[in-house]
C-alpha positions in Angstrom: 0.0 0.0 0.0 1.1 3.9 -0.8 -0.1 6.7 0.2 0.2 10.0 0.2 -0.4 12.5 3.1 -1.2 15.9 1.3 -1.1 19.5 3.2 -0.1 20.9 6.8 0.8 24.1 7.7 0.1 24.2 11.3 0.5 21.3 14.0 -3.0 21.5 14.2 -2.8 19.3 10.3 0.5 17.9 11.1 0.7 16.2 13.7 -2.3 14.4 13.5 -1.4 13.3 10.0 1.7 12.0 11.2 0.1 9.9 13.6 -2.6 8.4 10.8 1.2 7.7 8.7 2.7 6.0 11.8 -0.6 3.7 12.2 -0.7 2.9 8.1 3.3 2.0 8.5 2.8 0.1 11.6 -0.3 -1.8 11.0 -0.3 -2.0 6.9 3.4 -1.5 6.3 2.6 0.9 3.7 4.8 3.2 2.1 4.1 6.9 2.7 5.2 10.3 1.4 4.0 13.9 2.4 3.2 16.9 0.1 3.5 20.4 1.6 4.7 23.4 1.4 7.7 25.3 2.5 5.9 28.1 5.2 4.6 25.2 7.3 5.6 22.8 10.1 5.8 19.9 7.5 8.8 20.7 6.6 10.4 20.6 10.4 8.3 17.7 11.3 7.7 15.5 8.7 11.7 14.5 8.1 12.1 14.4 12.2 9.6 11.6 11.5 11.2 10.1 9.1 9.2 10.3 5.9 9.7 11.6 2.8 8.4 15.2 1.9 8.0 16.5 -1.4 7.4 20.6 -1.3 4.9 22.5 -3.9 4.5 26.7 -4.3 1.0 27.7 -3.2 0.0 30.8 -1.2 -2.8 31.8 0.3 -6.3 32.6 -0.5 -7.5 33.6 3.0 -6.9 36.6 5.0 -4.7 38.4 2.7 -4.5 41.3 0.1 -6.3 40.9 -3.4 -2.6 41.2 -5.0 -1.7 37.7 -2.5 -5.2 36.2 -3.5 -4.2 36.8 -7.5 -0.9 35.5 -7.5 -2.4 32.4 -5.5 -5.0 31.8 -8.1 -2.3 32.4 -10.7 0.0 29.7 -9.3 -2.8 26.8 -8.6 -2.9 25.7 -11.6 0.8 24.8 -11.6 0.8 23.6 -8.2 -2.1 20.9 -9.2 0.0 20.6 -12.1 2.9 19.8 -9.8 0.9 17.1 -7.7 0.2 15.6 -11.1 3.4 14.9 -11.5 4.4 13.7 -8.0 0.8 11.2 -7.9 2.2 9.6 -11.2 5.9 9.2 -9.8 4.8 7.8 -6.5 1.7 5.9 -7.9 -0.7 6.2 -4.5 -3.0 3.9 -3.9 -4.7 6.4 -1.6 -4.2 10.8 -1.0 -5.1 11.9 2.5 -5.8 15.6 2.9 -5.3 17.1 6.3 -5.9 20.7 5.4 -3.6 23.7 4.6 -2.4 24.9 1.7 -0.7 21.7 -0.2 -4.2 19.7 0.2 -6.2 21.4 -2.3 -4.2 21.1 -5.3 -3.1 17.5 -4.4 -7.1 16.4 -3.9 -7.7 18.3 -7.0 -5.1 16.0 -8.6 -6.1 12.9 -7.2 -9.4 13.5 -8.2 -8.4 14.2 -12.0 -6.1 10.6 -11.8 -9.2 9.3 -10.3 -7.2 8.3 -7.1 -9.5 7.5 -3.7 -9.0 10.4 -2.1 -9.8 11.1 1.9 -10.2 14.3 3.2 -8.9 14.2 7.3 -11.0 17.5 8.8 -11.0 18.0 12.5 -12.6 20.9 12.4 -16.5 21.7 13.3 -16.7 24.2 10.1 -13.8 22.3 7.1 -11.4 25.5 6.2 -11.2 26.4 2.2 -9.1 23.6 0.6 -11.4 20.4 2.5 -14.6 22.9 1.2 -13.1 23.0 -2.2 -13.4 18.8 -2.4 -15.5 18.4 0.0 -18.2 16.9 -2.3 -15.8 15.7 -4.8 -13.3 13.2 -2.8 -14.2 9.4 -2.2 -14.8 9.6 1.9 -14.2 12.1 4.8 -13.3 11.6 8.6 -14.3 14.4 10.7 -14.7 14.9 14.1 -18.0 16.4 14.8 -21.1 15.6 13.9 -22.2 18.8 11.6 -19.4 18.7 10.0 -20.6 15.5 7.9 -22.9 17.4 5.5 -19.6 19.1 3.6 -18.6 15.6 2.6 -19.5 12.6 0.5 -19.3 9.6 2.7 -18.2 11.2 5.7 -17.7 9.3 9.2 -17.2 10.6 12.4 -13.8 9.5 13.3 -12.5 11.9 16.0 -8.5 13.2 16.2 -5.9 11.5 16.9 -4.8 12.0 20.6 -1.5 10.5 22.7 -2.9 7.7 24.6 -2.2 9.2 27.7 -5.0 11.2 27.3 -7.6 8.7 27.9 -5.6 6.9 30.7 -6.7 10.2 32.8 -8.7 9.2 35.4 -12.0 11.8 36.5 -10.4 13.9 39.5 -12.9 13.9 42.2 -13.7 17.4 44.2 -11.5 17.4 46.9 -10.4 21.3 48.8 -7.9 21.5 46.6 -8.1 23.0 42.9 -5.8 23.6 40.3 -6.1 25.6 37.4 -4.9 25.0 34.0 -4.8 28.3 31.8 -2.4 27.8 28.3 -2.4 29.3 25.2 -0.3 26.8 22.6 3.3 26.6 21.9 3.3 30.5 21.8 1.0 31.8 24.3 -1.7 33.6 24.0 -1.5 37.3 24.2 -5.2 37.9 25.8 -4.3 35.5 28.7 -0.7 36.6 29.2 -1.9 39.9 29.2 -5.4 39.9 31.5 -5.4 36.5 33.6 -2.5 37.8 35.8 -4.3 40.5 37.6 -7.8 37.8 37.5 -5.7 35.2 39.1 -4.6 37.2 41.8 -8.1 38.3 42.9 -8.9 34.7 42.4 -6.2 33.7 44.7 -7.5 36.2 47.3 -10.6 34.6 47.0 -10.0 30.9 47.1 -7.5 29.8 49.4 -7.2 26.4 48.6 -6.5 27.1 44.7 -3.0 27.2 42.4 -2.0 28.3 39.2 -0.4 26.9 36.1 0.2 29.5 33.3 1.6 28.6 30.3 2.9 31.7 28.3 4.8 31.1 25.0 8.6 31.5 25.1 8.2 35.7 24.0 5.7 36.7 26.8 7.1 34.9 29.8 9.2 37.5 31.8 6.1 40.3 31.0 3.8 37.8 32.5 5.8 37.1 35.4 5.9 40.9 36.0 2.4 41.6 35.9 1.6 38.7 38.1 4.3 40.5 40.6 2.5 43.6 39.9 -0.9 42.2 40.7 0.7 40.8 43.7 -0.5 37.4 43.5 0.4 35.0 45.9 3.9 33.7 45.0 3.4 30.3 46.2 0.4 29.3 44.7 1.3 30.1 41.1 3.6 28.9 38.0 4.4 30.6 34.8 6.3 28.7 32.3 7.0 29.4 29.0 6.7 25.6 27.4 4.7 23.0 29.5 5.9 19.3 28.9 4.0 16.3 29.4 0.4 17.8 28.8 -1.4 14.4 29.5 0.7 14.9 33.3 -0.3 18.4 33.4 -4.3 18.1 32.3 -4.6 15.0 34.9 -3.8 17.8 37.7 -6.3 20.1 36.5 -9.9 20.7 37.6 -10.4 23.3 35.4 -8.4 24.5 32.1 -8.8 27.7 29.9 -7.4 27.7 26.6 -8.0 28.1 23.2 -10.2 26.1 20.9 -7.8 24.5 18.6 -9.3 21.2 16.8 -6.2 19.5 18.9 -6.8 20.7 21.8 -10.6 20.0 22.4 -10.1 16.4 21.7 -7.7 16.4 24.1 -10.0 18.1 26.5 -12.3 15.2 25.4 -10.4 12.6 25.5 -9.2 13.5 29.3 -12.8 14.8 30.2 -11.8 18.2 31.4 -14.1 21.1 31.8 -12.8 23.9 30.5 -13.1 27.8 29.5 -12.4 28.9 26.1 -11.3 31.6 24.4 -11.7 31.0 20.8 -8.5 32.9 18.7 -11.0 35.5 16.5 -8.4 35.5 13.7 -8.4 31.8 13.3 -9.4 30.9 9.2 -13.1 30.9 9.0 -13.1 31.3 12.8 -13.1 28.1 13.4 -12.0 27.7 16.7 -15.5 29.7 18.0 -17.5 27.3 16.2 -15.4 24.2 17.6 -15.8 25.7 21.2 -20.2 26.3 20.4 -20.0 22.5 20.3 -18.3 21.9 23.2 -20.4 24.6 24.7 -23.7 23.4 23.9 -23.7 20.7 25.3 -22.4 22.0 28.5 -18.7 20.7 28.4 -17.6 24.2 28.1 -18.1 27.9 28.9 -17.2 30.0 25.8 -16.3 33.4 26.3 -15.3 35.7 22.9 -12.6 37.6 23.0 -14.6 40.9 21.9 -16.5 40.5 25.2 -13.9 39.5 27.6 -13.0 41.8 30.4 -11.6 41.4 33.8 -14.8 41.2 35.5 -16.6 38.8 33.0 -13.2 36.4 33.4 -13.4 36.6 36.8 -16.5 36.2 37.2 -16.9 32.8 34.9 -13.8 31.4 36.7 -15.4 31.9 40.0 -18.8 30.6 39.2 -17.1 27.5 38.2 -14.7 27.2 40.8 -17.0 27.7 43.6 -19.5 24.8 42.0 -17.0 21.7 42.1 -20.5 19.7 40.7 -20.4 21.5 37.6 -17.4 21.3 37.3 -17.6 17.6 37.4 -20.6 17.3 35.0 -18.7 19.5 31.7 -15.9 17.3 32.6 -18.7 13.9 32.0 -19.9 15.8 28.8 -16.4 16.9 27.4 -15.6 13.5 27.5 -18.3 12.0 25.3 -16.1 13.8 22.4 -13.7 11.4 23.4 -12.6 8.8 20.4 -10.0 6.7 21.7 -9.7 4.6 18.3 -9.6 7.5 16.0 -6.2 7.1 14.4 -7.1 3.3 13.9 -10.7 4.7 12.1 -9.3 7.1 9.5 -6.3 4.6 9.0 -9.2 1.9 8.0 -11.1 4.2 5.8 -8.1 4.6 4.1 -7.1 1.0 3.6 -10.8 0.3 2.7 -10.4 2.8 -0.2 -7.8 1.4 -1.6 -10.2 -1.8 -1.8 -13.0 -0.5 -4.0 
């Protein structure tokens, strides 16, 4: 079996296609290359990994002037022309897009060679290259619900998430709480910039509670300072620019705000964490609010927009929560009902069923 793993871009398409290669190579011993582009983290990640990548020129159509938007339209063409190319060298019995900017033109190629193609969207809304194919490729795994009706043959697979994940066992109310606040490899500025003076009030108010604030490498010294300013507790709170072992770090959480990243609510499913988001309102088709409106509800999540988030409202969300342990407990029940332990195995089996018809 070969197959191709077309797109990337962020970790958010990366690193869960790298996990669906490691299951066909493990399970099917199948041979499998990548196609991306040189801006994302493909090109860091994918040869760390050991698989081959093969690099195409496309730019963006999203988010960017009408000159950008020209030249991309200009130079699709040539990049399906491109993929052409590389599906006739390599000869796939299967392309995989994972979203970004490679995954259009190397669908729209499959689906000239008449190659199964299966579109990987973990998204609640699919971003412009999945909408693009959506009705054209052979089958789609998604992970919510809603988001079958883009897609032909669409099941609802889930993400793929560390293991670890699920292994987290439900953390019962006891007088002490933790709370959980990161924003992604770099940070978040909205939380670096307003949770330090919230969690010292918060501190104030609830004696038994600490803090674990994940900043992003570039904001961690002006976090620490306004914490210092705020004159929060010093004992009862943690800022640190990188967090490792997130399954570790979730299991000592009763309560995490983040972001809304398609990676990071099935992780909050998969461990059963209630949580607070704060979807990033620049995200590509804003996405990550409509991902946190499902988690939402159905009571697994509070969502609070960034356009309407001041100190007070913050405050008063965390508070509500933290003071009502019960709640707390019962998003934690519903987040996990996302949770889909067997996802990586699921897309890997659509895959290998494809290649079959």
């Amino acid at each position: 079996m070969r197959a191709l793993m077309a797109g990337g871009g962020s970790g958010g398409h990366v690193i869960p296609a790298l996990a669906i290669a490691r299951e066909l190579l493990d399970a099917r011993h199948a041979e499998v290359r990548f196609v991306g582009t040189a801006r994302g983290l493909e090109t860091r990640l994918v040869p760390e990994a050991g698989f081959p990548l093969d690099l195409i020129h496309v730019g963006q159509l999203k988010g960017v002037s009408l000159a950008t938007r020209l030249r991309t339209m200009a130079d699709l063409p040539l990049g399906v022309l491109r993929c052409i190319s590389l599906l006739r060298s390599f000869r796939p019995n299967v392309v995989i897009g994972v979203g970004g900017y490679a995954s259009g033109p190397a669908m729209m190629a499959a689906i000239l060679l008449r190659i199964p193609t299966l579109a990987f969207e973990p998204n609640a809304v699919p971003g412009l290259a999945n909408r693009l194919v959506g009705k054209r490729v052979s089958a789609a795994a998604v992970n919510f619900e809603q988001t079958k009706a883009y897609f032909r043959n669409a099941e609802v697979a889930g993400i793929p998430v560390r293991a670890e994940f699920f292994a987290i066992p439900q953390r019962l109310p006891t007088d002490r709480q933790h709370l959980l606040i990161f924003g992604g490899s770099q940070g978040a500025r909205i939380l670096n910039n307003a949770v330090p003076a919230v969690v010292a009030r918060l501190l104030a108010r609830l004696p038994n509670l600490t803090v674990l604030h994940q900043t992003g490498p570039a904001a961690e010294a002006r976090t620490r300072e306004l914490y210092q300013q705020a004159n929060a507790d010093p004992a009862r709170y943690q800022v640190s620019a990188y967090l490792d072992d997130m399954p570790a770090r979730f299991a000592e959480a009763d309560l995490i705000l983040c972001r809304s990243g398609a990676s990071t609510m099935a992780e909050l499913g998969a461990a059963g964490k209630a949580s607070v988001l704060i979807p990033l309102p620049t995200a590509a088709d804003d996405h990550q609010r409509k991902n946190a409106e499902v988690f939402s509800s159905v009571g697994a999540a509070t969502l609070l927009l960034e356009a309407d988030l001041t100190p007070n409202v913050l405050q008063n969300t965390l508070v509500d929560l933290l003071e009502n342990p019960e709640q707390i407990q019962a998003m934690g029940a519903q987040a996990r009902t996302f949770a889909r332990p067997e996802a990586v195995r699921a897309i890997a089996a659509m895959a290998v069923q494809l290649t079959k018809e």
